[in-house]
C-alpha positions as CSV (number, residue, x, y, z in Angstrom):
1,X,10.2,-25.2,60.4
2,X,12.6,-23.6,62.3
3,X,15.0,-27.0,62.2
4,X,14.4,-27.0,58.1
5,X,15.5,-23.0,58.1
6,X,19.0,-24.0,59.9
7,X,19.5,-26.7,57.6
8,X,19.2,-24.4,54.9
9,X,21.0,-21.8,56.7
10,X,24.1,-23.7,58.0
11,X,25.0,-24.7,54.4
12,X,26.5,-23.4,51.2
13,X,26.7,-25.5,48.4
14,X,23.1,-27.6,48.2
15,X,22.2,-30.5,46.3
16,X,18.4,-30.7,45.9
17,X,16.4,-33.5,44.6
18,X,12.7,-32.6,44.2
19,X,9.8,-33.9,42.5
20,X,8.9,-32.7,38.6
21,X,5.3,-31.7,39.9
22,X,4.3,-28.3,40.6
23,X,4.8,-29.0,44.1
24,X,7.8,-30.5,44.0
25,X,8.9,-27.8,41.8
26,X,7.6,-24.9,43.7
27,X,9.3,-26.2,46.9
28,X,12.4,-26.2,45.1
29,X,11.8,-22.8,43.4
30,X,11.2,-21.7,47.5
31,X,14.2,-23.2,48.7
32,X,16.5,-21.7,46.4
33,X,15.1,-18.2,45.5
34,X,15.7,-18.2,49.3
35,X,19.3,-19.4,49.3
36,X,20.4,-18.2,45.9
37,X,23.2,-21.2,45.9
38,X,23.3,-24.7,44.9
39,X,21.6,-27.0,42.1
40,X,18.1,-28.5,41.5
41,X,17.8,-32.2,39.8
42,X,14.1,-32.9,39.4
43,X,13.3,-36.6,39.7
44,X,12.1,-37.5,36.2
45,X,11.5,-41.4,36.4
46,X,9.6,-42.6,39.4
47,X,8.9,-41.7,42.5
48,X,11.9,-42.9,44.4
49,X,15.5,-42.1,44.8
50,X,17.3,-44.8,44.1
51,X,21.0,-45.4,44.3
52,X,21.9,-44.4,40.8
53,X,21.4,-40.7,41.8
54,X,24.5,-41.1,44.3
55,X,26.7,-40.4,41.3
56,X,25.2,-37.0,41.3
57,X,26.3,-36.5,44.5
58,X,29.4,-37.5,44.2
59,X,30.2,-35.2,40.5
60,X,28.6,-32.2,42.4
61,X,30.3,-32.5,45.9
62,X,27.4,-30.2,47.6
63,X,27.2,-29.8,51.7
64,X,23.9,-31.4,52.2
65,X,21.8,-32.8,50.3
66,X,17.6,-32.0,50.6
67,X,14.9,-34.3,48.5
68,X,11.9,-32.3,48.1
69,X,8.2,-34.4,47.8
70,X,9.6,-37.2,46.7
71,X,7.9,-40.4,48.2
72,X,10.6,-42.5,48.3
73,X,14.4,-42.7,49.1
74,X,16.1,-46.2,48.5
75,X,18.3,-46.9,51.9
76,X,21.2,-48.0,49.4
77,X,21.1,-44.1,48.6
78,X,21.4,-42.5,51.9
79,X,23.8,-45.2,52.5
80,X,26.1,-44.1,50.2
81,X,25.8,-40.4,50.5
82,X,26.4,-41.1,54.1
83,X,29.5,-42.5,53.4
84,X,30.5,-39.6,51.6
85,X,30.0,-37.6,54.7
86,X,27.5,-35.4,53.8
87,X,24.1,-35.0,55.8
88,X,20.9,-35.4,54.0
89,X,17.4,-33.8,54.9
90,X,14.1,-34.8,53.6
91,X,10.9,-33.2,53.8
92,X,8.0,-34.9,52.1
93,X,4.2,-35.3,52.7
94,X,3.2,-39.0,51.4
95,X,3.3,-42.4,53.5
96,X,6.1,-42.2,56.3
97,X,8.8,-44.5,55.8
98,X,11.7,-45.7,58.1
99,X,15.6,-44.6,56.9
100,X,18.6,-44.2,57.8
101,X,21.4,-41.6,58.0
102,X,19.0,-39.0,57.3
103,X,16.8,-35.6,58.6
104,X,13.2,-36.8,57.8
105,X,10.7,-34.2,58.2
106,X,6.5,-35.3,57.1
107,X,4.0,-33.9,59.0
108,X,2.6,-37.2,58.6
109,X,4.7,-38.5,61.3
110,X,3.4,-36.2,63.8
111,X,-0.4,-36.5,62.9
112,X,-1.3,-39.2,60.0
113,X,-3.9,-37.2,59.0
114,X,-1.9,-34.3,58.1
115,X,-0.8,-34.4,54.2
116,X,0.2,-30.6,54.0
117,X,1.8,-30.4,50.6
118,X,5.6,-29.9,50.3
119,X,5.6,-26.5,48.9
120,X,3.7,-25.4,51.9
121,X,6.0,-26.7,54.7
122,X,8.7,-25.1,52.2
123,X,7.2,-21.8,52.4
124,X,6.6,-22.1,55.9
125,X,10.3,-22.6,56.6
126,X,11.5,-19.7,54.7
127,X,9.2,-17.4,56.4
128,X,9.7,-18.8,60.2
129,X,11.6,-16.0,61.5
130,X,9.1,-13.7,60.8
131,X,5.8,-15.0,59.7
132,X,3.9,-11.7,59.6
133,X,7.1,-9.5,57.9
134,X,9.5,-11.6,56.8
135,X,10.8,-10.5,53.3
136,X,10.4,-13.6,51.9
137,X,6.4,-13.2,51.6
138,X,7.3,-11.8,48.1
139,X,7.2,-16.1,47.2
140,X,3.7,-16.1,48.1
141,X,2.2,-16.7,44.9
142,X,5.1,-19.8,44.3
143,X,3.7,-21.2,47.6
144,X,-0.1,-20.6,46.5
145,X,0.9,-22.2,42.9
146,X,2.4,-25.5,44.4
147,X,-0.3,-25.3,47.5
148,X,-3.2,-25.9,44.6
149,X,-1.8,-27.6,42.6
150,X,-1.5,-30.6,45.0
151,X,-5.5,-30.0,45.7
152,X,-4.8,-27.6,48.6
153,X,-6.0,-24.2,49.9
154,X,-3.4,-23.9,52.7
155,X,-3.9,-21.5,55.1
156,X,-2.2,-18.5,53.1
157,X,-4.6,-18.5,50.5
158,X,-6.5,-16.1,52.2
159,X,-4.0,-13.9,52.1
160,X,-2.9,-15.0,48.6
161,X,-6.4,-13.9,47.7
162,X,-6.1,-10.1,49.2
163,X,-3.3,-9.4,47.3
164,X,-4.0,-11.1,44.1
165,X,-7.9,-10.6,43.7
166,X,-7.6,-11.3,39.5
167,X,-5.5,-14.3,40.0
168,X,-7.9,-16.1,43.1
169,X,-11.6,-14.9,44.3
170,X,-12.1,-14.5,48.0
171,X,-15.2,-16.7,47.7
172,X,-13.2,-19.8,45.9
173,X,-10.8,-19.6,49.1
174,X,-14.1,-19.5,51.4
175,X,-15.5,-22.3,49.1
176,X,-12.9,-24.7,50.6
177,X,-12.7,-26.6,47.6
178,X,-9.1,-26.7,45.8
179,X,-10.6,-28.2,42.4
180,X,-12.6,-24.8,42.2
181,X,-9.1,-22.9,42.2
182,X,-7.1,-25.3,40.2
183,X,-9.5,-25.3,37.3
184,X,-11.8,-22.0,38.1
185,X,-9.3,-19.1,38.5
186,X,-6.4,-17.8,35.9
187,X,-4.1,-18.8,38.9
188,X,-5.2,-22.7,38.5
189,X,-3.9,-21.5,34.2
190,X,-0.5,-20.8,35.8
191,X,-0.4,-24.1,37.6
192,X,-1.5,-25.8,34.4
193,X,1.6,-23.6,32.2
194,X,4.2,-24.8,35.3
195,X,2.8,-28.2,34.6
196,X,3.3,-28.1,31.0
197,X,6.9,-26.2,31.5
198,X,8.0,-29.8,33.2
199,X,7.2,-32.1,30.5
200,X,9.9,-33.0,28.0
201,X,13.4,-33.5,27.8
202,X,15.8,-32.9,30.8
203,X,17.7,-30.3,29.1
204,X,14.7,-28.3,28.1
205,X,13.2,-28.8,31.6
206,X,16.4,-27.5,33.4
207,X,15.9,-24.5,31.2
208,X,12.6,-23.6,32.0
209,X,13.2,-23.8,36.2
210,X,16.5,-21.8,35.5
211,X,13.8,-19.3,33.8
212,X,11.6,-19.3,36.7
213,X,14.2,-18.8,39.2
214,X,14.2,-15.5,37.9
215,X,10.2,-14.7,37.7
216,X,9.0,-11.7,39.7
217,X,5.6,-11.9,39.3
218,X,2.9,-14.4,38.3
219,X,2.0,-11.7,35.5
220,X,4.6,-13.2,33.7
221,X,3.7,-16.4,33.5
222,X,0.1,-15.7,32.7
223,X,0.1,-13.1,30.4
224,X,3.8,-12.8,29.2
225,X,4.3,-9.4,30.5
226,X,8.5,-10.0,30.4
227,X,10.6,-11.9,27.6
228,X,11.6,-14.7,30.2
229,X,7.4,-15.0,30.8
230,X,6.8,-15.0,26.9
231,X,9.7,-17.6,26.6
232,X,8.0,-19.6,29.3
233,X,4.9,-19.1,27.2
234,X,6.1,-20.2,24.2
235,X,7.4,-23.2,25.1
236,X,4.6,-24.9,26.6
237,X,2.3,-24.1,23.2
238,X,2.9,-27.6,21.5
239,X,2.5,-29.7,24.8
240,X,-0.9,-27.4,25.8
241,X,-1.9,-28.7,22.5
242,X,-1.4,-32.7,23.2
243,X,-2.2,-32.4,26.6
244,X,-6.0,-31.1,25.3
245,X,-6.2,-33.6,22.7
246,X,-5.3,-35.9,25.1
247,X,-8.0,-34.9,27.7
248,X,-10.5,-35.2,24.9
249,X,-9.8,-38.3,24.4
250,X,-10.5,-39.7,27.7
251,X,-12.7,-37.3,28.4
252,X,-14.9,-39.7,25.7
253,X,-14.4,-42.9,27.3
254,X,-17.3,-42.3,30.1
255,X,-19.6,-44.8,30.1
256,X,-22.5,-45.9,32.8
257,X,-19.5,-47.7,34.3
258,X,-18.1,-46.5,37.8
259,X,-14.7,-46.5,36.4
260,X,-13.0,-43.9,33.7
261,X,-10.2,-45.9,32.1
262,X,-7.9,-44.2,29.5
263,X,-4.7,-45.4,28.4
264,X,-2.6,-44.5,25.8
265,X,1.2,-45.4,24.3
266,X,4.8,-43.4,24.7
267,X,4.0,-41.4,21.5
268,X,3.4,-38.4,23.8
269,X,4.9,-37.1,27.0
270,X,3.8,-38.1,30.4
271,X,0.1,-36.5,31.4
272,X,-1.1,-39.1,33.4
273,X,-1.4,-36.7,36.5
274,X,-2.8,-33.8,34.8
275,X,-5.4,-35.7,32.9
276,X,-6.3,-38.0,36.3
277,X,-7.0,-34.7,38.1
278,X,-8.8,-32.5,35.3
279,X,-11.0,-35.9,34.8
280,X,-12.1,-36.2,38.2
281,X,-13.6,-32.4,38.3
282,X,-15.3,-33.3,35.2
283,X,-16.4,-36.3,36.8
284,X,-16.2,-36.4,40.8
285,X,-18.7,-39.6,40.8
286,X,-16.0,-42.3,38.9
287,X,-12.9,-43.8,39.5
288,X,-10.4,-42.3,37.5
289,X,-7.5,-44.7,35.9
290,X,-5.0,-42.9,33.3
291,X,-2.4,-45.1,32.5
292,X,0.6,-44.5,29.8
293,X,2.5,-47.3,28.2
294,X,5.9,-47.6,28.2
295,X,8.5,-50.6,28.2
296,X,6.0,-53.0,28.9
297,X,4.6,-51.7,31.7
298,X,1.7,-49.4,32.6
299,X,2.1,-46.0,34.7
300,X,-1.1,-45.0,35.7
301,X,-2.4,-42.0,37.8
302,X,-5.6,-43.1,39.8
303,X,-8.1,-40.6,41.4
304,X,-11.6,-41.0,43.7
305,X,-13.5,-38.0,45.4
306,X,-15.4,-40.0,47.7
307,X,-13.6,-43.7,47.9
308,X,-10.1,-43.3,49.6
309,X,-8.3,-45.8,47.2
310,X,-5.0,-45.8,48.7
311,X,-5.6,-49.3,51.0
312,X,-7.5,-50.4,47.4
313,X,-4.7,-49.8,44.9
314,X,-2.1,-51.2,47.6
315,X,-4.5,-54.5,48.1
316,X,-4.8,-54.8,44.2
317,X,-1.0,-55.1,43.7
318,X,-1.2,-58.5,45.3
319,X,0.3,-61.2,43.3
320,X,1.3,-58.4,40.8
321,X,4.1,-57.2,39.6
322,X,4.8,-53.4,39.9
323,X,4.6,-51.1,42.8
324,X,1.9,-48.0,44.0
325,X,0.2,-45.8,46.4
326,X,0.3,-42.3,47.1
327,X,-2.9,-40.3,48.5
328,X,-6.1,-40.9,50.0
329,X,-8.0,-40.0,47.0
330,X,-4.4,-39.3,44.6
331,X,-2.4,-42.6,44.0
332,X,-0.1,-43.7,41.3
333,X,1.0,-47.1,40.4
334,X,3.6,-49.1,37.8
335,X,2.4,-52.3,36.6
336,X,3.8,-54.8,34.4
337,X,1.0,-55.1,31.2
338,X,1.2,-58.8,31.5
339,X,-0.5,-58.0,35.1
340,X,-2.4,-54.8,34.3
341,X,-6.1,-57.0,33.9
342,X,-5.6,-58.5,37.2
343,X,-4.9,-55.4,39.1
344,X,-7.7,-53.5,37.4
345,X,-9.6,-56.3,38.7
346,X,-8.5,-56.5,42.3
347,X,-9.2,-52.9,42.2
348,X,-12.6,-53.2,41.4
349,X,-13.2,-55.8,43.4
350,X,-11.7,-52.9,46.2
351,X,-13.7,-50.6,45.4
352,X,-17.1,-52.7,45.4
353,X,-16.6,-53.6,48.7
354,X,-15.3,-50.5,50.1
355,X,-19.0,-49.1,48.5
356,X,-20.7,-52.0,50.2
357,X,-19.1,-51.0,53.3
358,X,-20.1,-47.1,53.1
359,X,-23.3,-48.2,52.5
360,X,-23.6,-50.4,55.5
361,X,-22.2,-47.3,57.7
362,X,-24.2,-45.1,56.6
């Protein structure tokens, strides 16, 4: 953490790149309340960096460049930021991936096991000079917002907990089980309003994290208690509104099968993610597909409490065309609709097997 802090320390003029989830977003809210200088872009489109964002880069002219939770970074992207001359750091928690010209940082690296959320290692970083006193434990409640929202309790929830007893319960924390705090506690409500504060257009969205660069308090989020929090409020009404009738939606698509499969068109914004996760606490016994269509192709969020998909969903892309993975139990994937039977049927196939196998262990 300590090598992340002097990164941040040794520059003046950041460029950050960060995911447009909650964690993304709250490791970039983390980074900058700390540093007070630079820009954020979240990454709005998929979950790589590709080359196209170099132009940003280059219009900014920042001093180093940090991507936030974002899986991937196309090499032809650090190539040409490299030959700009300016460093770039990455700190991510998803699959490790080999690149150049460039200060990776994944816990995943160290110990594949490890999937500590980006917000996390973020808050981690800003607090490494002094964990027990350092002034910036005032972001704790950014930290415990991103932490959960990526289906986390990290280990300052605890703490989270003891100094906001009406957002979290002690006993949720104790209960080990993040699905409890993301949809049982008015701080999972907050993660839900950030959520909703993301979708949209780009101008609207840089709005809203402008806002919440400012917050004070998760008060004003939740119940409004400053203009800025009302605005906040406000905003996210219509999409709350979608989102729900969305949810209902799939929500009536269970069956006896073992899979949940919603899709829907590009009428509405993007909720695959939110309705993948609020589906599987509903119902932690299926397999979860939500899948939006959009310019002939499929973006889907898949989830599985007991099945770790991630080696299914990357088996099921054979012979298709689009890309995926993610998570053990937390992938998304792209497919072309043309291909979109055959994957959902290499998928199943996956999943059969890998029950037949459990079975066997057992």
């Amino acid at each position: 953490y300590q090598q992340i802090k002097k990164h941040l320390d040794d520059c003046k003029k950041p460029l950050i790149f960060f995911d447009d989830d909650p964690d993304g977003t709250c490791s970039f809210l983390l980074f900058y309340r700390y540093k007070k200088e630079g820009k954020g872009i979240p990454l709005k489109t998929a979950p790589k960096l590709e080359v196209s964002f170099a132009k940003f880069v280059k219009e900014y002219g920042p001093d180093k460049v940090f991507v936030l939770d974002i899986p991937m970074i196309d090499q032809n992207f650090l190539d040409a930021v490299h030959e700009m001359h300016i460093p770039v750091v990455w700190v991510d928690h998803h699959t490790p991936l080999e690149r150049r010209y460039v200060e990776y940082f994944n816990p995943r690296k160290e110990n594949p096991s490890d999937s500590t959320c980006t917000t996390a290692n973020a808050y981690y970083t800003i607090i490494s000079d002094d964990p027990e006193h350092s002034e910036q434990k005032k972001e704790l409640w950014i930290a415990a917002v991103g932490g959960v929202a990526d289906w986390q309790l990290p280990e300052y929830m605890e703490e989270f907990a003891e100094k906001y007893p009406k957002l979290l319960s002690k006993s949720i924390v104790k209960s080990k089980k993040p699905e409890k705090a993301l949809f049982g506690s008015p701080l999972g409500r907050i993660v839900k309003i950030l959520s909703f504060t993301l979708k949209g257009k780009m101008g609207q969205v840089m709005r809203a994290i402008k806002i919440m660069t400012r917050l004070e308090q998760p008060e004003e989020l939740l119940e409004g208690t400053t203009s800025r929090g009302r605005f906040l409020l406000k905003s996210v009404e219509k999409t709350e509104e979608q989102y729900n009738e969305l949810l209902k939606r799939a929500a009536a698509q269970r069956s006896e099968d073992k899979f949940l499969i919603y899709t829907y068109t590009d009428k509405e914004s993007s909720y695959t993610k939110e309705v993948s996760n609020e589906l599987l606490y509903k119902f932690p016994n299926k397999i979860i597909v939500v899948g939006r269509e959009k310019g002939g192709e499929l973006k889907m969020s898949l989830r599985s409490k007991g099945i770790v998909i991630r080696p299914l969903v990357e088996a099921a892309l054979q012979g298709v065309e689009g890309y995926g993975g993610g998570h053990e139990h937390a992938c998304g994937a792209c497919i072309k609709m043309k291909d979109v039977p055959l994957f959902l049927d290499q998928l199943r196939k996956g999943v059969e097997e890998a029950e037949k196998q459990k079975k066997v262990t057992k």
